[in-house]
C-alpha positions in Angstrom: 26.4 50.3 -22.4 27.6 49.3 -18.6 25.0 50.6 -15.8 25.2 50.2 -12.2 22.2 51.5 -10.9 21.6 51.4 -6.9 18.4 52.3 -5.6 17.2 51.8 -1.7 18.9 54.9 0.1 16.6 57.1 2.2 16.2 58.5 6.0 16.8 55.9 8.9 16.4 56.8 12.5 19.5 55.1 14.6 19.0 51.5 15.2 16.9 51.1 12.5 18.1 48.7 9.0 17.7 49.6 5.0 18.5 47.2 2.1 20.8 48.8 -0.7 20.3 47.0 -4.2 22.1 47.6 -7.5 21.3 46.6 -10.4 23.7 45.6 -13.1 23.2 45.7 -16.9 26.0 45.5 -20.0 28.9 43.1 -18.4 28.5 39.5 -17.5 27.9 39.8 -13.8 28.5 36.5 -12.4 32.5 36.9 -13.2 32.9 40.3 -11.6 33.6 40.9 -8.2 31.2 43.4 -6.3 31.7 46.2 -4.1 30.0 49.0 -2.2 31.6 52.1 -1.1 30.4 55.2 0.7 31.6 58.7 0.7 30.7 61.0 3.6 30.8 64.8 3.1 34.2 65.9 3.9 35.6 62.5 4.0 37.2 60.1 1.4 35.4 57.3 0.2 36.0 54.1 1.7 35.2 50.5 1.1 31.9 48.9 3.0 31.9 45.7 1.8 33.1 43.4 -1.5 32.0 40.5 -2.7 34.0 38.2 -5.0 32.5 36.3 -8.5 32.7 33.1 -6.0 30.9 34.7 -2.9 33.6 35.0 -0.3 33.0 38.3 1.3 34.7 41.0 2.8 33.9 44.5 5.2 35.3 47.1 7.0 35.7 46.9 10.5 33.5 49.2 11.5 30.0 47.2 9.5 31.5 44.2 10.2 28.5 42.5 11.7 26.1 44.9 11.1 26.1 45.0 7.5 25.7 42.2 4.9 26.5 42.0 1.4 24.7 39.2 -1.2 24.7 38.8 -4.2 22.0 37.6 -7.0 23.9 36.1 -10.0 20.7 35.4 -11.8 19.0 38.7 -11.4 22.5 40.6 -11.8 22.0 42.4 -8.7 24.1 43.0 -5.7 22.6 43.8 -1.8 23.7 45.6 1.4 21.9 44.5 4.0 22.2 47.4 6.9 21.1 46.8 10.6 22.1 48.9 13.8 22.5 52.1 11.6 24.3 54.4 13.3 24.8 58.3 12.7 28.4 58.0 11.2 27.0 55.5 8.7 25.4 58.3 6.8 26.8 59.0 3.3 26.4 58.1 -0.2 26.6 54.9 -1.0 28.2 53.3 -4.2 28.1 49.8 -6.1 31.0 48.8 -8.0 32.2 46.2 -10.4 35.7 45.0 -11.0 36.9 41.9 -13.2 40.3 42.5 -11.1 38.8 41.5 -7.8 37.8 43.3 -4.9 40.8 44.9 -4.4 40.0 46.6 -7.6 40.6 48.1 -9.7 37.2 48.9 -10.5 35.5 48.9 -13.9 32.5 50.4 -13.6 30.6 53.0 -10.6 26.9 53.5 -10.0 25.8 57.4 -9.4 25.3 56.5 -5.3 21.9 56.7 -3.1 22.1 58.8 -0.3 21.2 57.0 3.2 20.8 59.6 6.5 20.8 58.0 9.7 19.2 60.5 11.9 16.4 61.2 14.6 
């Protein structure tokens, strides 16, 4: 049975930084490429940030800088490292793995974490 399991969400005043992790069990993780996505109310989900089985990254423009994803092929885990949060990156935030790449498609979604950036 495939999990994806992403823990580290929470309540972040603006400016402040939060580490997403996800935790990966059933599929031979080093081979599949790694992504997080978010999903604000009212507005489709979009890609944060991907990671490939090789390491070479990718993010949208508007965490580019501010956001870094890393991977952890021996403890099957992938990280989003968040700094600068602002307001607009509130959401929920999913993990997913793909054998195709990261430009998908994608195999297998965790249930999200919630992250509110707010004073």
């Amino acid at each position: 049975q495939v999990q994806l399991v992403e823990s580290g969400g929470g309540l972040v005043q603006p400016g402040g930084s939060l580490k997403l992790s996800c935790a990966a069990s059933g599929i031979i993780f080093r081979i599949y490429s790694m992504s997080w996505y978010r999903q604000a109310p009212g507005k489709q989900r979009e890609l944060v940030a991907g990671i490939t089985s090789g390491g070479s990254t990718n993010y949208a423009t508007s965490v580019k800088g501010r956001f870094t994803i890393s991977r952890d092929n021996a403890k099957n885990t992938v990280y989003l490292q968040m700094n600068s949060l602002k307001p607009e990156d509130t959401a929920v935030y999913y993990c997913a793995a793909g054998a195709a790449g990261v430009a998908g498609p994608y195999d297998y979604w965790g249930q999200g974490t919630q992250v509110t950036v707010s004073s």
